[in-house]
C-alpha atoms as one frame of an Amber mdcrd trajectory, in Angstrom:
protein
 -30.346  -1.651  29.169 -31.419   1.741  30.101 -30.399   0.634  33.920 -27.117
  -0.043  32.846 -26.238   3.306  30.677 -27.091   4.961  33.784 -24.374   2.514
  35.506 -22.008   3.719  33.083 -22.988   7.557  33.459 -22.321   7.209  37.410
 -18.506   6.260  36.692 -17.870   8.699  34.375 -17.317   6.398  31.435 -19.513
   7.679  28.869 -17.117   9.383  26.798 -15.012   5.904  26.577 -18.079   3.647
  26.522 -17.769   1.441  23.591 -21.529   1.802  22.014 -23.983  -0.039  23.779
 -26.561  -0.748  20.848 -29.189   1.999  21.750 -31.066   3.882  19.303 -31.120
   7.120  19.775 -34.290   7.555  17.658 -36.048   4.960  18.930 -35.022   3.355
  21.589 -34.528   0.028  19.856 -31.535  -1.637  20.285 -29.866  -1.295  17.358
 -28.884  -4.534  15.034 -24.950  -4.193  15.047 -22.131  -2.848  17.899 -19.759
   0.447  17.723 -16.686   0.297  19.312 -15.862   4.092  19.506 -12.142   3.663
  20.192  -9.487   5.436  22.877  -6.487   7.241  22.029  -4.005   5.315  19.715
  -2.938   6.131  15.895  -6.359   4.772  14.808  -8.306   7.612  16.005 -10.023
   9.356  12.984 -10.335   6.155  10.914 -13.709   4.322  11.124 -13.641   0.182
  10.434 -16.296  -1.685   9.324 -16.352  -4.997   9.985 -18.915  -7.092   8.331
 -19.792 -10.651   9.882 -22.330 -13.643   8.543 -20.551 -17.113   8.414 -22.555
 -20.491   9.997 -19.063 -22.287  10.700 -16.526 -20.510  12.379 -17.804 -18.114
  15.155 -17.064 -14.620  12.958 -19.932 -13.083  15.120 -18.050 -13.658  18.242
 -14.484 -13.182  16.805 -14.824 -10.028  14.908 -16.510  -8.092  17.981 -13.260
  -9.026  20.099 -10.969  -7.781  17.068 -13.147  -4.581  17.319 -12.328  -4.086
  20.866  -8.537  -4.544  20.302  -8.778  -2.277  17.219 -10.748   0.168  19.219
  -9.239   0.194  22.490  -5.546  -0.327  22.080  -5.171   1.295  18.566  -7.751
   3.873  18.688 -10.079   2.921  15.454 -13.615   3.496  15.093 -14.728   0.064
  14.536 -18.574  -0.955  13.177 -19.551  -4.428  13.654 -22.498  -5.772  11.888
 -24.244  -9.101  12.259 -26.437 -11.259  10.443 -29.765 -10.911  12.068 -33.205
 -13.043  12.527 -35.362 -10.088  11.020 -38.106 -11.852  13.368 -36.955 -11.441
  16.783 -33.547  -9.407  16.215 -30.947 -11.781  17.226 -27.870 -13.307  15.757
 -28.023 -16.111  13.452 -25.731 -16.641  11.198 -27.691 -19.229   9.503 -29.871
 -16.592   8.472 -27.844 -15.537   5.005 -29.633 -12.664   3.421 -30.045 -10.096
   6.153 -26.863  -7.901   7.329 -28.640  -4.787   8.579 -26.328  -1.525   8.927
 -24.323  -2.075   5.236 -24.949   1.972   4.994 -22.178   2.410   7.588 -19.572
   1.899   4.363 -20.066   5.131   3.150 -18.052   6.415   5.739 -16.107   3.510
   6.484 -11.834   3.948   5.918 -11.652   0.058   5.328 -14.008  -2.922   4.948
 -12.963  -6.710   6.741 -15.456  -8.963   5.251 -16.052 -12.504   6.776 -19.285
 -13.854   5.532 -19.692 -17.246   3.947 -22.515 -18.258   1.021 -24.742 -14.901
   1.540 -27.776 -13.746  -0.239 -28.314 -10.592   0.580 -30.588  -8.352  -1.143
 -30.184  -5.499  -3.580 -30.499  -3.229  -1.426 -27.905  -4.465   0.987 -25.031
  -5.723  -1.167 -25.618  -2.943  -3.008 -23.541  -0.979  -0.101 -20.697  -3.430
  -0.611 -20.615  -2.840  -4.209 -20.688   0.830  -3.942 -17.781   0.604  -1.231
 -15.907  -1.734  -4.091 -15.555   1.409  -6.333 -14.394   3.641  -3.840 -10.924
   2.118  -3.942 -10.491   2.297  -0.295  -8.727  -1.267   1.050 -10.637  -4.220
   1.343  -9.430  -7.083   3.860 -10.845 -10.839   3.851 -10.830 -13.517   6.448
 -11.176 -17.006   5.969 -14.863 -17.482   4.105 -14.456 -14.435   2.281 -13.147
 -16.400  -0.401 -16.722 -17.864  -0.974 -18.924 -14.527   0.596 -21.862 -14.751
  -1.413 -24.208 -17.453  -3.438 -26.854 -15.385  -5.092 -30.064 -17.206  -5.366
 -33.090 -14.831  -4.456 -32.037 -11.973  -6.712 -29.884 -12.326 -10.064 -29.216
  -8.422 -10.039 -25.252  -8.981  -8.228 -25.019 -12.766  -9.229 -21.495 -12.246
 -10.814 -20.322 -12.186  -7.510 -21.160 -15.582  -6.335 -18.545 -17.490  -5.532
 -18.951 -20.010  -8.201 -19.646 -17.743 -11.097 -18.198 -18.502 -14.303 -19.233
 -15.051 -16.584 -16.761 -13.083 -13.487 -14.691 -15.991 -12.876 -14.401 -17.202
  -9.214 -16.623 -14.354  -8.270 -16.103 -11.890  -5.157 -13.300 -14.178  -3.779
 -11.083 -14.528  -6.781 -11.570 -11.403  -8.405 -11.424  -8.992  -5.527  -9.781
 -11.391  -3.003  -7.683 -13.468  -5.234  -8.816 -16.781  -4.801 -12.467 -18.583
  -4.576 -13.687 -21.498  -2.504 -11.505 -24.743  -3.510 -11.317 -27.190  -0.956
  -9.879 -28.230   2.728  -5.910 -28.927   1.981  -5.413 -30.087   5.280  -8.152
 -32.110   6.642 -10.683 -30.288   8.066 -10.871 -30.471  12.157  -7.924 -33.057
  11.983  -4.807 -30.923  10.645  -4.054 -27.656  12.128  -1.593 -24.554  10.557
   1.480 -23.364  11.410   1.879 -19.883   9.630   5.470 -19.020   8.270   6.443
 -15.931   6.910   7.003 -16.186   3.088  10.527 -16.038   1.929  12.044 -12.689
   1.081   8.765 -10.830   3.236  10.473 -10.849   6.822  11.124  -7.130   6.785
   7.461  -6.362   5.478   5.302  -4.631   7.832   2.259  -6.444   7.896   4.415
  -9.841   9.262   6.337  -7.191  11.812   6.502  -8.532  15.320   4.287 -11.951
  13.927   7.203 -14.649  15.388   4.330 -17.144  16.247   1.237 -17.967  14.046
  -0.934 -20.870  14.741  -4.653 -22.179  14.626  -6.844 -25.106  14.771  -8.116
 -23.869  11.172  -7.261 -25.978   8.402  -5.230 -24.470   4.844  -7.548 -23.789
   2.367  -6.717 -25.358  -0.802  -5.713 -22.878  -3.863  -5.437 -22.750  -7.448
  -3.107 -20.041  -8.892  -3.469 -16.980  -6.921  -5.501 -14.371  -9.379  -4.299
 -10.855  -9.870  -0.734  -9.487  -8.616  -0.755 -11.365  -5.409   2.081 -11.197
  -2.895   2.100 -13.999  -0.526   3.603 -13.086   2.854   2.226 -16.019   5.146
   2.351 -19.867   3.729   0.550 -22.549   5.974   1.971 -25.307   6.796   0.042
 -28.276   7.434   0.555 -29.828  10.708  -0.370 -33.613  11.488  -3.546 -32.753
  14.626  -4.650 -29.532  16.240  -1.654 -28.870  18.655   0.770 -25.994  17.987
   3.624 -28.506  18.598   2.494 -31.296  16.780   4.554 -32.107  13.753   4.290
 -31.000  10.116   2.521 -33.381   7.281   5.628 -33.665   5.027   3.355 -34.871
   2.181   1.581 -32.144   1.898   3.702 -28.211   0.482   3.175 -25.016   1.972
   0.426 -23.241   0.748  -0.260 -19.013   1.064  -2.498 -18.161   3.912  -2.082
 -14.453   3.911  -1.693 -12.101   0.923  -1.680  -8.602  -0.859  -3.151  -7.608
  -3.746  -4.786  -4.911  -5.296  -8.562  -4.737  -7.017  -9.633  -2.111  -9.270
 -13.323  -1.207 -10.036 -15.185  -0.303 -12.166 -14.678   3.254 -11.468 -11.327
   2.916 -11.884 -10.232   3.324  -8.834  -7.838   0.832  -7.148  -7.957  -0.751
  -3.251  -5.270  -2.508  -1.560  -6.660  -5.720  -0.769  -5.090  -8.425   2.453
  -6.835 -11.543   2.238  -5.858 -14.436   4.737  -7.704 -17.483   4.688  -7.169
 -18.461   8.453  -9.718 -17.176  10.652 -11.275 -20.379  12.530 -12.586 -18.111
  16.174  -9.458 -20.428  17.394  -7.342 -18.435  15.104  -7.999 -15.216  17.488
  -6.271 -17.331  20.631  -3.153 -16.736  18.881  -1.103 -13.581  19.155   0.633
 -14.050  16.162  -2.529 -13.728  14.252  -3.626 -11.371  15.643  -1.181  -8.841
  14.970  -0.943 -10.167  11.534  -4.684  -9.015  11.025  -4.103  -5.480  13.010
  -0.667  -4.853  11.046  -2.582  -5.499   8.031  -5.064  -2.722   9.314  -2.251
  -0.743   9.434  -0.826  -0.820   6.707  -4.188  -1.224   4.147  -5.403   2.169
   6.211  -1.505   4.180   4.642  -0.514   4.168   8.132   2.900   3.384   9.870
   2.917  -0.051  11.418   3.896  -0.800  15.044   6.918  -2.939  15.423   4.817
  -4.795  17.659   1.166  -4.063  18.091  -0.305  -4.588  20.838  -3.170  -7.260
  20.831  -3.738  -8.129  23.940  -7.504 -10.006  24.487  -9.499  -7.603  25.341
 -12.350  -9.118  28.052 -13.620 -12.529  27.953 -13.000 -14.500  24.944 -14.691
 -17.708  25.050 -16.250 -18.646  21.461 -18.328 -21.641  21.077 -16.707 -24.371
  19.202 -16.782 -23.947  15.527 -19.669 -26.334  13.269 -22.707 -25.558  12.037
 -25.806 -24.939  13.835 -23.361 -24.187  17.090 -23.815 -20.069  17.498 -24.625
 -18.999  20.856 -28.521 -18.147  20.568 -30.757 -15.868  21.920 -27.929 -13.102
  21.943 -28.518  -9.558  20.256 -25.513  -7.361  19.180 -25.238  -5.167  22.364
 -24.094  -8.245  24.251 -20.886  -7.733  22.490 -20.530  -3.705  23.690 -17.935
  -3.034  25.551 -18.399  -3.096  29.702 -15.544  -2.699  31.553
């Protein structure tokens, strides 16, 4: 590590270097990845983008979003992990440890995309704080169902299945909770389609083409004052050009909303409920998830962000137990 920082000294790239994961204090590599950003409209804002799912390959899919956010738009982007507290890699599978939640406090907008956590006090307690702050909120895919309380009783209201705060985290600050797989799950792909009467809303600008080999999520009524602007529409296997299932309706993939706390204080909220790391291959989606940045962060949206991969992208098939092991966060910094 310390061979290559002197690599990246030698070219003169230190001052674009996306954060390596070195302490500064220690020397320790540090348990998440900063993406420090170039010049673009982003520069000022910091992101924080919080990963922790066992299914769909958020801890390789959020660190590429961070590089497009950070190097074609300019944001300071955070992403953490969840970590093996034993031997400091990534493993999703371990639910109750997302070091580096203090980095909300100066974060400009929080994208959540954890799935059944149990985090501790101590930790959540960073998300809750960030909840009253009424800066925007975004949440992808699993954020519908982002935390199962178990260990510690002291946030339970926000488990997924609560009844007391009904539908938990995902309905009440997202909109909707964990229901079920609408299309069939690994067999039916979506098509996304811009909601009628939204084509001249920013967040869907320049999004002609939305596709992914994730399956709809099944809904109830959406809670709150939601706004759908992308319906999914069910298609038969997991090709862009197979054919819809016309037994099956369109059902919102992407929303707005808004969430107050209980300070008072109210966030603009985007939830989508794609986000499958095959989601990512598509340029339609995302541009719908750096629009949305956009726009949740009061700025004016491109007509057509650019979202160009940036690097290798090359996620491991979705399921559980498949992560890519033995990896720490600063295999994700930027290199290039």
């Amino acid at each position: 590590m310390i061979q290559s920082t002197i690599r990246f000294i030698s070219k003169g790239l230190l001052l674009t270097v996306l954060c390596v994961g070195i302490s500064t204090v220690s020397g320790a590599e540090t348990p998440w990845v900063v993406y420090e950003g170039k010049e673009g409209p982003g520069q000022g804002k910091h992101i924080v983008i919080v990963t922790g799912d066992e299914e769909y390959r958020s801890e390789e899919s959020m660190p590429q979003l961070g590089k497009i956010l950070a190097m074609q738009h300019g944001f300071r982007v955070t992403v953490l992990f969840a970590i093996d507290p034993q031997d400091g890699y990534i493993d999703p599978e371990v639910n109750n440890n997302i070091p580096g939640l203090d980095a909300l406090e100066s974060s400009d907008l929080m994208i959540l995309f954890t799935r059944f956590r149990d985090l501790p006090d101590e930790q959540m307690a960073h998300i809750v704080a960030y909840l009253d702050t009424g800066k925007p909120i975004m949440g992808l895919r699993t954020a519908t169902h982002a935390f199962n309380f178990q260990t510690s009783k002291t946030y339970e209201k926000y488990s997924f299945n609560n009844k007391e705060y009904p539908g938990g985290f995902g309905r009440q600050v997202l909109g909707e909770t964990w229901i079920n797989h609408y299309g069939v799950h690994q067999k039916e792909s979506t098509r996304g389609l811009i909601a009628e009467g939204q084509e001249s809303h920013p967040i869907v600008s320049g999004c002609e083409d939305i596709w992914g080999p994730s399956d709809v999520y099944g809904i109830t009524t959406l809670h709150g004052d939601c706004t759908p602007l992308i319906l999914g529409q069910v298609l038969v296997g997991m090709n862009p050009d197979d054919k819809p299932n016309e037994e099956k309706e369109r059902v919102p993939v992407a929303w707005l909303k808004t969430f107050t706390g209980e300070s008072g204080k109210t966030a603009q909220v985007f939830t989508t409920t794609m986000g499958h790391a095959g989601d990512l291959q598509s340029e339609g989606f995302r541009r719908l998830v750096v629009n949305a940045c956009y726009h949740l962060l009061g700025q004016d949206v491109p007509a057509k962000a650019s979202v160009d991969l940036v690097g290798e992208y090359a996620p491991n098939p979705i399921g559980f137990g498949g992560h890519k092991k033995g990896l720490k966060p600063s295999v994700y910094a930027f290199t290039q």
